[in-house]
C-alpha positions as CSV (number, residue, x, y, z in Angstrom):
1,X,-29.7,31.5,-19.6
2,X,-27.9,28.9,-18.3
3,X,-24.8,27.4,-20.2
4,X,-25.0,23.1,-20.0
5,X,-21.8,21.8,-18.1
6,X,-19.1,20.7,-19.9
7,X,-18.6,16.9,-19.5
8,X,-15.7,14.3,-20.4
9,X,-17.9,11.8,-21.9
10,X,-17.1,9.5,-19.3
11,X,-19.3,8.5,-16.1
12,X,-17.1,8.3,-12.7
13,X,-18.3,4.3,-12.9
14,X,-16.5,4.2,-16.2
15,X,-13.5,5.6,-15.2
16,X,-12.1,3.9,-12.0
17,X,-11.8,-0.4,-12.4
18,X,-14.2,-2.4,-10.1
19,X,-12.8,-3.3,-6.7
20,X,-11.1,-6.5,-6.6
21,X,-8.4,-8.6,-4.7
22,X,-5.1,-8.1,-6.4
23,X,-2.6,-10.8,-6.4
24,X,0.8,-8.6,-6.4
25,X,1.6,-5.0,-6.8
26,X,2.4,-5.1,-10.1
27,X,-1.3,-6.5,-11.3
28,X,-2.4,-3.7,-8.6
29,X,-0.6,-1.0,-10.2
30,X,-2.0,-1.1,-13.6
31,X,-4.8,0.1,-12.7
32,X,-3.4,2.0,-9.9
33,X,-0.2,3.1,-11.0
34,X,0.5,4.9,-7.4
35,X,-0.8,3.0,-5.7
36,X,-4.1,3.2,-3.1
37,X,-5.0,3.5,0.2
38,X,-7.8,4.0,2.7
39,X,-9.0,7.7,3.1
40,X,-6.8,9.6,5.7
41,X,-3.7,7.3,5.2
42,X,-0.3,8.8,4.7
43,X,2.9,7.2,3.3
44,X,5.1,6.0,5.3
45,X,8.6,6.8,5.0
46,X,12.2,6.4,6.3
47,X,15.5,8.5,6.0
48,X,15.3,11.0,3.2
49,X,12.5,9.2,1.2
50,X,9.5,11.6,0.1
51,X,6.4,10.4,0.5
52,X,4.4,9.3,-2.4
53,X,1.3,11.7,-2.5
54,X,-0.3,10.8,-5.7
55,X,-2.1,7.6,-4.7
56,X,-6.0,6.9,-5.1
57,X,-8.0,7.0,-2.1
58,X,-10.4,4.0,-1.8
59,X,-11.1,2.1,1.3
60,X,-12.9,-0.8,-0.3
61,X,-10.0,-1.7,-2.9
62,X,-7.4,-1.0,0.0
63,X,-9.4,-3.7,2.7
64,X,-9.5,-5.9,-0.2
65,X,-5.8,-5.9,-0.7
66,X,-4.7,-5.6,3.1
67,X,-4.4,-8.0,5.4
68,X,-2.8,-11.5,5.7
69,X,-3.5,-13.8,2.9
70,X,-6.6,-15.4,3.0
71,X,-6.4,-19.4,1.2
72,X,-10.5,-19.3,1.0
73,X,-10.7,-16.0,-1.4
74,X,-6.8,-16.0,-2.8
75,X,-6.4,-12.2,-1.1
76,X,-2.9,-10.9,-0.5
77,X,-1.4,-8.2,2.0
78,X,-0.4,-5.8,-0.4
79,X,0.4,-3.2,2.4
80,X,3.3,-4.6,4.3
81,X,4.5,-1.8,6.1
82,X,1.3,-1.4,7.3
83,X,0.7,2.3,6.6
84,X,-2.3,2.6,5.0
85,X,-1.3,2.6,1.5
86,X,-1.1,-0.7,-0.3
87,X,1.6,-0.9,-3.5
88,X,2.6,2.8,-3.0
89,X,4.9,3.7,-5.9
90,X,6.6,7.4,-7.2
């Protein structure tokens, strides 16, 4: 006999926000506190920084938030130091 799964309650949809264009990284990071990024991307980093690790991984929030602003649609380039993680933060 099998034993039913153990579940949170929550569906995956009900737990991450809908992707959307961010003004600033401070209306980005609440609800991604680490930021995000597009899969494979690694911090950037200089002199004896560590790289922030904890970040989500989602391509379609991070090419919503990257990129010069755009006056038709109000986006912003939230990833400056163009390393493939918009508003990383520790």
């Amino acid at each position: 006999m099998l034993a039913a799964p153990l579940t949170s309650g929550l569906d995956a949809a009900d737990a991450a926000p809908k992707p959307k264009s961010y003004k600033n990284c401070t209306a980005l990071q609440k609800d991604y506190p680490h930021g995000v990024a597009k899969k494979g991307a690694r911090d950037k980093v200089t002199g004896k920084a560590k790289p922030v690790k904890n970040f989500t991984v989602s391509t379609k929030v991070y090419k919503l938030n990257d990129g010069p602003r755009n006056a038709r649609t109000g986006e912003y380039d939230l990833d400056r130091d163009n390393d493939g993680v918009a508003c990383e933060k520790r």
